[in-house]
N, C-alpha and C positions, 0 to 999 in steps of 0.2 A: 064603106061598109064591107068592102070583098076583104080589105087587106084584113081587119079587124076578125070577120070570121075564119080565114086561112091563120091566123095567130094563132087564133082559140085552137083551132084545129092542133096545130103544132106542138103546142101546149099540152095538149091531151092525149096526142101521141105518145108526146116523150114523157110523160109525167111518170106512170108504171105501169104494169101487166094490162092493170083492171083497163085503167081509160087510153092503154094501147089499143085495147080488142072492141070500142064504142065505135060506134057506127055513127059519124056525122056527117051530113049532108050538107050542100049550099052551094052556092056561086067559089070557085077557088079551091075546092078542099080536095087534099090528097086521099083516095079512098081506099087505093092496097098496095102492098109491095108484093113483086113478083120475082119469083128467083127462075133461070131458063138454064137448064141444064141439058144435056147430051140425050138422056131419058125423059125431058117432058117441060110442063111449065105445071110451077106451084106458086101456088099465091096462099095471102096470109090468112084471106078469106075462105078459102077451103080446104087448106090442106095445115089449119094448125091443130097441134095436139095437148092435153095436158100432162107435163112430164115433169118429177121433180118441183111441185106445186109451181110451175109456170107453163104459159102457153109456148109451145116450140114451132117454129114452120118447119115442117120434115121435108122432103125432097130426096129424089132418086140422082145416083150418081154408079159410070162405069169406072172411072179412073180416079184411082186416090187423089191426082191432082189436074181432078175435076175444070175446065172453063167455064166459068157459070156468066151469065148476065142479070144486073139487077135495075130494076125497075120500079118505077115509083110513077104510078098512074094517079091521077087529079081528072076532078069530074069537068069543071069548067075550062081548063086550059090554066095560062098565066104561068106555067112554072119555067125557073130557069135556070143555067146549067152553074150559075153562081148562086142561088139557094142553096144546095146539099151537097156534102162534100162525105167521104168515106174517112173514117177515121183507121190510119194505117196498123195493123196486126201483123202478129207473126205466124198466122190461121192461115192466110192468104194473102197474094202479092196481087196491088192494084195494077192493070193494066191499063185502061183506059177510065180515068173520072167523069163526074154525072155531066154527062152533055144532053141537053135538049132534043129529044129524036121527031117529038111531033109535038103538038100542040097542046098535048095532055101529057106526054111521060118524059118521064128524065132517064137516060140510062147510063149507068157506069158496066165495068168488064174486069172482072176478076179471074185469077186461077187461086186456087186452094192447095197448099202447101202438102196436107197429109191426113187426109179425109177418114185413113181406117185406123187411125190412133188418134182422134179429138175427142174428147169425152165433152167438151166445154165449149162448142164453136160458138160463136154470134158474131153478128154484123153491127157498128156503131155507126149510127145514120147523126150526122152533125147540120143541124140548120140553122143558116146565117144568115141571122133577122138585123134590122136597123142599128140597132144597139145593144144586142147580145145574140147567143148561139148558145143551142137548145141540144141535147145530145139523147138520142133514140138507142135504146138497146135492143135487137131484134134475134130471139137465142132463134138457133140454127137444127136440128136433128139430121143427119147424113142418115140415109137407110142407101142399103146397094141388095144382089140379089146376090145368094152366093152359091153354087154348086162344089162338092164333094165326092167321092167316091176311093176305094181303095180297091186291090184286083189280085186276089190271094192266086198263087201259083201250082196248088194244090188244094184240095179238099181233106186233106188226113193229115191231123195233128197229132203230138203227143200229149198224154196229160202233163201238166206241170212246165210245158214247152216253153219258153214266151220267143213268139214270134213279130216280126218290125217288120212293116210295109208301110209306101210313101204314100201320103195321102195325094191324091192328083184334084185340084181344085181352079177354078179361074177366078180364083180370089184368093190366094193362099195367105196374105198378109189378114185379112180379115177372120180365123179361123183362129178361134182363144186357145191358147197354151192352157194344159192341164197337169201343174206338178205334181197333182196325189193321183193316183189309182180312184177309178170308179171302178165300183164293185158291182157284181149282178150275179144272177145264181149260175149263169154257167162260164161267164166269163167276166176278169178284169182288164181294163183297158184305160190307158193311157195315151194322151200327145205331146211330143216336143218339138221344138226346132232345132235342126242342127245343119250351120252353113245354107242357110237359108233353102232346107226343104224340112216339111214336114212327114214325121212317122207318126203313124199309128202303132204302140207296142199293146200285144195282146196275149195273155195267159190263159188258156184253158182248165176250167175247173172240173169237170165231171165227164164220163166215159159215155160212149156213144153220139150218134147223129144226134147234134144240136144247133139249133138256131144262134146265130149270133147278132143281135142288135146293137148299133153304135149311134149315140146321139150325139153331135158335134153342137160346140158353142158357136156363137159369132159374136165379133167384136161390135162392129156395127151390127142391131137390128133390120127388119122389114117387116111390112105392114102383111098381116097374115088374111085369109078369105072371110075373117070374123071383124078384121077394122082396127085390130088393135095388132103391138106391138110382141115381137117376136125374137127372140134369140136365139133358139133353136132349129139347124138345118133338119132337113127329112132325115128320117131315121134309116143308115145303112145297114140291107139286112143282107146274111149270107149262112146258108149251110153246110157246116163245117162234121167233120165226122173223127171223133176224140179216139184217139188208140190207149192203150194200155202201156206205162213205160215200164219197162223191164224191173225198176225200182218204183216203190211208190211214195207218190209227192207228195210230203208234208211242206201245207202252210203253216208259216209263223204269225201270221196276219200282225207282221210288222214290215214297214216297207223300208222302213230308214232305220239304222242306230250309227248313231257317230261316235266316231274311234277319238276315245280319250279316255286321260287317266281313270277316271271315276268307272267305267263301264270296263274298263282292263280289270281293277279290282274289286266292286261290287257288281258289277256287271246289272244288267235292266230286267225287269220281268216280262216275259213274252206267253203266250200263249201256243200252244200246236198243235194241230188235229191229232187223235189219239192212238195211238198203235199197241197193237198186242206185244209187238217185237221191243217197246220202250219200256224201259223199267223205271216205277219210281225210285230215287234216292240214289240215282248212278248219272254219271256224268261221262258225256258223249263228245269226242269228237268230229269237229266240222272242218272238212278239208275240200280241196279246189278239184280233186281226181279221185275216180274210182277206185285205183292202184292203190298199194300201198306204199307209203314213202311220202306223202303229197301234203303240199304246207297245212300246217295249222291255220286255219282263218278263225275261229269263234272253237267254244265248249259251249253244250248246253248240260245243265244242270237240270232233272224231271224232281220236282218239290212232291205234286199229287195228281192225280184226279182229277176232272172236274166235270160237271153234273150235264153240260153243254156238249160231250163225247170230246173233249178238248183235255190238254193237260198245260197244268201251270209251271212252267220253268223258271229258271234262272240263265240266263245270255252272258256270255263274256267275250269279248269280241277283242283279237290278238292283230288283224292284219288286216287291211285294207281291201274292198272286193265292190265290184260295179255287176250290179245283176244282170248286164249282158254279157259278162265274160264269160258265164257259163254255170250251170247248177255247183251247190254245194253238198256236198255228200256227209251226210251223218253216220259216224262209223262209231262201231263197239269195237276198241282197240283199231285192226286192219279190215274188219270187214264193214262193209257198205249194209247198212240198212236202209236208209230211205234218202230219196232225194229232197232238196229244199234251195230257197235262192231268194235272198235279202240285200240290197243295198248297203253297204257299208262306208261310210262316208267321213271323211276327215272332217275336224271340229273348225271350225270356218276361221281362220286366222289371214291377215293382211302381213304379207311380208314386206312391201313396200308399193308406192307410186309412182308413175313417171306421168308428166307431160307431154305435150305433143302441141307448139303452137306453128302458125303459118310459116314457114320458109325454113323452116328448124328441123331438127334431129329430137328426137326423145331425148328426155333430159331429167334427173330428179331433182331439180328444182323448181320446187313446188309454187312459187310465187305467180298468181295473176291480180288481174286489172281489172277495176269496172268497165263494164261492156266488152270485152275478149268474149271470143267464143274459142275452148279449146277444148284437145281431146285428151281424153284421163285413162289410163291403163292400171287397173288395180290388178296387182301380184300376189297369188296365196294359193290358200288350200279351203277345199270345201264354198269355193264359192258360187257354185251351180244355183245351191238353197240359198241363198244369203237373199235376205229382203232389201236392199240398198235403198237409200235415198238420202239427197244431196241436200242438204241447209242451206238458204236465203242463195242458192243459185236453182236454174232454171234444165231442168232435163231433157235433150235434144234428142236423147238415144227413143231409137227402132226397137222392135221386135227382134228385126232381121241384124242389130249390134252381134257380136261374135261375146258369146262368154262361155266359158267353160268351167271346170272345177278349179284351173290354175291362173284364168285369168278372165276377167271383164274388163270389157270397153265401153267409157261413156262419152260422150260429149254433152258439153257443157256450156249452159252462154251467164255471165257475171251482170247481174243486173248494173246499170250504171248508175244507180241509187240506193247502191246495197250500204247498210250501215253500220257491216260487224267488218272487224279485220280477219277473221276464218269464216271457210265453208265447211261445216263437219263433214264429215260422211258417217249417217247413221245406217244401222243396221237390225232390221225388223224393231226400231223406237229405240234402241239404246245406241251410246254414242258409241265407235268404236276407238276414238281418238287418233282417227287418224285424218286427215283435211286437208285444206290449201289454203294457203298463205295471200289475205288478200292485200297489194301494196297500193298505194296509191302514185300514179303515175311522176314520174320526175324526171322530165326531158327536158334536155336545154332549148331553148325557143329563141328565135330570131328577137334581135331587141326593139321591133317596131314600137313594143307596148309601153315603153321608155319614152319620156319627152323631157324637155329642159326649158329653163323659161328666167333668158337672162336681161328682157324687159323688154320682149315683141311679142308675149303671149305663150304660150305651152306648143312646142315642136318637137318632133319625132327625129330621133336621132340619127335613125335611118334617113330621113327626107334633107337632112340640114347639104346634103351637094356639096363637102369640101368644109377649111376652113370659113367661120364666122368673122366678118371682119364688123365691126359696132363701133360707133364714131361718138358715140356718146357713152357716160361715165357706170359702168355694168357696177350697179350696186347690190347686187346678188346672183346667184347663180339657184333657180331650184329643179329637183329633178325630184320628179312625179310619174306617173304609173296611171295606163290605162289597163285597170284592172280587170276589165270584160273581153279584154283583145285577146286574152289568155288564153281562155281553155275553147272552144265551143263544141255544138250537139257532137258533130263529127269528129273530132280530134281533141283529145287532151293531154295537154303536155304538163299539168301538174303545178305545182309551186315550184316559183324560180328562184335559186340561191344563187346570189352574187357581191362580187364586190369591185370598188371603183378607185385607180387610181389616177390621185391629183399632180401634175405635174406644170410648175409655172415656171418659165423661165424669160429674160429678160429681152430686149432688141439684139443683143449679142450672141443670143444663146446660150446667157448663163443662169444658172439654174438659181431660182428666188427660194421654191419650194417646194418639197413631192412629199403627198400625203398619200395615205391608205383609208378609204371608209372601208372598216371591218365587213366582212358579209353579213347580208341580214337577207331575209325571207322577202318576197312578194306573192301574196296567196292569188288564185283568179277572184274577180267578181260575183254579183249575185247574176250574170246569167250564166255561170258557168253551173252545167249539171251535179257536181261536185262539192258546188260552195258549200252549203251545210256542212259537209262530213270533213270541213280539211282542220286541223289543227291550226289554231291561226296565231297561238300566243309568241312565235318567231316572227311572224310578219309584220312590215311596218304599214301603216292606218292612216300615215299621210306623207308628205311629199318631206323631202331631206336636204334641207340647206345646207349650199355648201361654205359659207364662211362660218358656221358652226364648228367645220372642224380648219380651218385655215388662219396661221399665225399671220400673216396679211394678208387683210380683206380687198375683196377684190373692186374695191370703190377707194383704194391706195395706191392700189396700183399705175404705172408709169404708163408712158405711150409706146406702142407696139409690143404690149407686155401678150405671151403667150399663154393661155388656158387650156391645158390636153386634157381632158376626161378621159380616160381606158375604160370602159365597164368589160367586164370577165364574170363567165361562170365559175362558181365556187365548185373547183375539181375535185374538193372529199363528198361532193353530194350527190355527184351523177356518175356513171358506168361508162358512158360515152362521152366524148372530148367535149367541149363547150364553145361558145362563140365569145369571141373579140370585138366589142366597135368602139371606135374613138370619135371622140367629138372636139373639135377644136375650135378657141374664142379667141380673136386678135383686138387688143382692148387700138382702137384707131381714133387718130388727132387730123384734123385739115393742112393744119401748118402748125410750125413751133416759130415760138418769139424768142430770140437771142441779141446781145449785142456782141458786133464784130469789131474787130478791130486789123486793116488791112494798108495797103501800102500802094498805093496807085501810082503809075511812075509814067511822065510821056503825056501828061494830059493838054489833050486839044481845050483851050478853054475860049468864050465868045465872051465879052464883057456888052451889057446891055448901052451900057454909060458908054461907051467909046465910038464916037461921031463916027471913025473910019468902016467899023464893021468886022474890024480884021480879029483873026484870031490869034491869041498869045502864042509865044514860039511853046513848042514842046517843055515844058518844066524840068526837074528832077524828081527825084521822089519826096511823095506825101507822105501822109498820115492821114488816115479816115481811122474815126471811131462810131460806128452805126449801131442804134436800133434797130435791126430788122426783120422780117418775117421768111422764112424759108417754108416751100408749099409740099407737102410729100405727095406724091404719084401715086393714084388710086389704085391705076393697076399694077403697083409693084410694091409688096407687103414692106415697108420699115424705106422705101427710097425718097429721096429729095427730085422734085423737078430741077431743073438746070436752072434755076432764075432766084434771083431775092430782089428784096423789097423794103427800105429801111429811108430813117432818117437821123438825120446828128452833125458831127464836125466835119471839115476838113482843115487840116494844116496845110496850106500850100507850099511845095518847098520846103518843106520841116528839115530836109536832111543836104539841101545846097546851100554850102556855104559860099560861093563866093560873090562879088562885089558885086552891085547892083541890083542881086536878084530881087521880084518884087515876092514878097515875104508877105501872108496874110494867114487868117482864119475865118472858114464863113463857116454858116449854117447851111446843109444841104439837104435835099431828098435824090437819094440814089436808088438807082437800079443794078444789077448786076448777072453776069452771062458768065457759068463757070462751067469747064468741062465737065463731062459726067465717067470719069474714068475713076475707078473706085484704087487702081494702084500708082498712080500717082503722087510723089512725095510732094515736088514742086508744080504749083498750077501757077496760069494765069490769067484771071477773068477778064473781062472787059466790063466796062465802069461806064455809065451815063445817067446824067439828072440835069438837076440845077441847084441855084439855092442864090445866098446874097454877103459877100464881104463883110465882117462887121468891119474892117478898117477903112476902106472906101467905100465902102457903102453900094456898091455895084450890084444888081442885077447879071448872075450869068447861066451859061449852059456851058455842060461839060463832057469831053467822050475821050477814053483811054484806058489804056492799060494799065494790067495791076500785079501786083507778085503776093501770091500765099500760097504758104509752108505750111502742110499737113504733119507733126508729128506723129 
């Protein structure tokens, strides 16, 4: 009944949100998950919230990459450290898995990779029940505390001034970037990062002592004295006392216009506060210097009036200008009327990409891999504004990445189940056509994944230790493919091109027959991460006989006939050199049957029939013609042992002519003992057996020498 209620429980855990948050009781059941951080302990039971219509457990953290501990308390006990497993993220890196700490709690140990840029954190809690595994999503909410300030070095501004102070913060990575200007009546203000400090840039609008209020964002929230959720630091207040600039500041209450053809000649409508010194219908020079002589930056064009104490222009905008380089001066011919200061910004254009992968140099070639993680260097103009973002790849880059108006850095990781051959790179939704070339990996790979099977089963070409020597008649040769051995989670080496050369050659070493199997493809298997996306209509789908391509089959073949395999990577399809393995088949016989025909001369003979016992005097020479069997030597590829073994004639005396001699033919079984020297023209073996006379009819035994001639 325990284990049955602890299911249910599990069940309803993992099921969603709703029967996440139920409360069940009983003998076994896990009742909360606890997360212990640096700042406190939170449980799921009291510190969750509703965010994003789901419940979140929030939790306090000082370090972006926080050590936290998590905990899974159970009311009756019984849990154990092989129940629950952490399912692994790139949120945080598992230190230590769910081990058993007491009687009731399981606890794992984690650190978190990057706590003040996760919008999306959660924990996946996996529990491995009898006969399946149940999977928990538990979202996550990061809150930290964050302090601010900045420390003006003066109290007396001028109007229209824009002054940059560092913000000093013990969280600077948590404090939101603010690309526009916020406006307030007495002052605008902005934040950015540059090289990883933060300024505060700040304009003053109006003359005399005034307050100035700055409300700072935060990336991560905190829980506020009301219970709820907070993104706003205390508001920095400081009084600033506005002077009079010698020129008066006109706003354009435009912050940006970007230099291109269109605003060169129709140029943009702008607005500017109104001046008595500005005339409608006349057109004004905007220059970098008070003096006279000082570039051209922009003309403004005064249209009319308007009812707001403002007037409606026309902007055209000739040269390039960054509003910290210093006011613009609106002049009638050489003389200065009023100050003003706008952003002018190049129209965002990509001149090129470069690469940057592990152990390398930059490079423009653009080519990556599923699963690489590399870093990307975009090259251009105006790319400070640019909204980037990367297609079916994953964005690695910081706050604190370096971009400027001429160059952005991202890194990047290739999902390893990504399914396009490009990663765009879009820009604020539109494509800008510019990307990375996604390849699919092709490295030569070791030929363990190779086996052959020439009638003792599938063996690894690698494993075979030397030539094969088969004593029985190899009636095919097939070469088949472990196709899971290929690729795995950690390393892919891609589709293998290759091809195989056949080389047969005889006892002699002379060549029967040398084939070529053309290259063809071997894709990895289905555990390979890959398998889905690879092209497979090159690959072969099952194993490749080789008498298919062989003018004789290799169940024709003679004794001690040789079979070299060479398999080779196919060198038009990789960048890097390939491997080589040979495999060699020795087709092997126990002995061969021949008949000999030899010359025995000097033979001691005993005749069975002859009462005395004596043996005949030494003869002349025979004639033997045998049957017999010669043995070849296991351990010496294509050798004869030193002995045969036959049966058949003897002519005795076949070649003594003179008187007396006794002249016969018998049947014999012989043996024989021949040198084993392979340059030897003339040998001499030594000969013993027996057999029987057919003309006397005698029983004998026989031992002597012999003469053969090797041509």
């Amino acid at each position: 009944m325990r284990d049955r209620l602890k299911i249910l429980l599990i069940l309803l855990l993992t099921g969603n949100t709703i029967f996440a948050q139920t409360t069940i009781t009983g003998p076994g059941t896990v009742t909360d998950i606890v997360l212990r951080t640096s700042q406190g302990d939170f449980s799921r039971s009291f510190n969750s919230i509703l965010k994003d219509n789901q419940d979140q457990l929030w939790f306090y953290y000082d370090q972006k990459d926080e050590v936290a501990l998590v905990d899974l308390l159970e009311k009756d006990g019984g849990l154990t450290d092989s129940l629950f497993s952490l399912v692994p993220s790139g949120d945080f890196e598992i230190i230590d898995p769910f081990a058993v700490l007491s009687d009731s709690i399981v606890r794992a140990k984690i650190r978190f990779t990057n706590l003040s840029n996760n919008n999306f954190l959660q924990l996946k809690i996996k529990t491995n029940l009898r006969d399946t595994s149940i999977l928990e999503t538990v979202p996550l909410l990061p809150l930290t505390r964050t302090q601010a300030n900045f420390f003006p070095k003066d109290e007396e501004w001028f109007l229209g001034e824009e002054k940059v102070f560092e913000i000093v913060s013990n969280k600077p990575d948590n404090i939101a970037i603010t690309t526009d200007w916020i406006r307030s009546g007495n002052f605008d203000y902005r934040v950015d990062r540059k090289f990883d400090q933060l300024n505060l840039h700040i304009v003053p609008k109006r003359l005399g002592k005034q307050k100035l209020d700055v409300q700072l964002k935060a990336v991560s929230p905190y829980m506020n004295e009301a219970g709820k959720l907070s993104y706003e630091l205390p508001v920095i207040s400081k009084e600033i006392k506005i002077l009079q600039s010698r020129l008066a500041y006109l706003s354009t209450y435009t912050e940006e216009v970007i230099f291109n053809a269109k605003n060169r000649k129709e140029g943009i409508e702008v607005q500017v506060d109104d001046s008595p010194r500005l005339k409608p219908g006349r057109t004004y020079r905007l220059e970098n210097q008070e003096e006279p002589g000082g570039a051209l930056i922009a003309e403004l064009y005064t249209k009319s009036r308007l009812s707001n104490n403002r007037m409606l222009c026309i902007l055209r905008v000739y040269n390039l200008h960054r509003s910290m380089d210093g006011y613009l001066y609106i002049k009638d011919y050489d003389e200065p009327l009023h100050l003003t200061n706008f952003h002018i910004a190049p129209e965002m254009q990509i001149s090129g990409i470069q690469l940057l992968k592990e152990g390398n140099s930059w490079t423009s070639n653009l080519n990556v891999y599923p699963g690489e993680t590399v870093e990307v260097k975009v090259n251009g103009e105006g790319l400070l504004k640019a909204g980037f973002v990367w297609d079916n790849a994953t964005d690695l880059s910081t706050d604190s990445t370096l971009r400027t108006d001429n160059v952005a850095y991202f890194r990047l990781k290739i999902p390893t189940n990504i399914n396009t051959n490009r990663v765009a790179l879009f820009n604020k939704g539109n494509d800008t056509g510019k990307g990375l070339n996604v390849k699919e990996y092709q490295e030569p790979r070791n030929f363990d994944f190779v086996t052959v099977n020439y009638g003792m089963g599938d063996r690894s070409i690698t494993n075979l230790g030397g030539p094969v020597i088969y004593d029985k008649v190899i009636k095919d040769i097939l070469i088949d493919f472990n196709y899971n051995k290929i690729d795995s989670e950690n390393k892919l080496y891609g589709k293998q091109y290759m091809e195989v050369e056949v080389k047969i050659t005889g006892k002699n070493r002379e060549l029967i027959e040398l084939k070529t199997i053309p290259v063809f493809g071997v894709c990895p298997g289905e555990m390979s991460p890959r398998h889905p996306y690879y092209y497979k209509k090159d690959c072969v789908q099952a194993g490749i006989s080789l008498n298919k391509y062989l003018s004789t089959k290799t169940y024709d073949l003679d004794d001690w006939v040789r079979i070299e395999l060479t398999f080779k990577h196919a060198s038009s399809k990789y960048e890097s050199p390939g491997m080589v393995q040979t495999a060699e088949f020795i087709v092997q016989k126990p002995y061969r049957f021949d008949v000999d025909v030899s010359f025995p001369a000097g033979l001691i003979i005993n005749r069975f029939g002859d009462d005395s016992g004596a043996f005949d005097n030494f003869g002349g020479i025979s004639m033997a013609m045998i049957a017999q069997f010669s043995f070849y030597d296991q351990e010496r590829i294509g050798k004869f042992k030193p002995y045969k073994v036959g049966a058949g004639f003897l002519a005795l005396n076949a070649f003594n002519f003179n008187e007396g001699v006794n002249r016969d033919v018998a049947i014999v079984v012989l043996g024989s003992l021949y040198p084993t020297r392979k340059d030897a023209k003339l040998t001499f073996p030594l000969y013993m057996g027996g057999g029987r006379f057919l003309g006397s009819g005698d029983w004998f035994i026989l031992l002597g020498p012999g003469i053969r001639v090797s041509l």
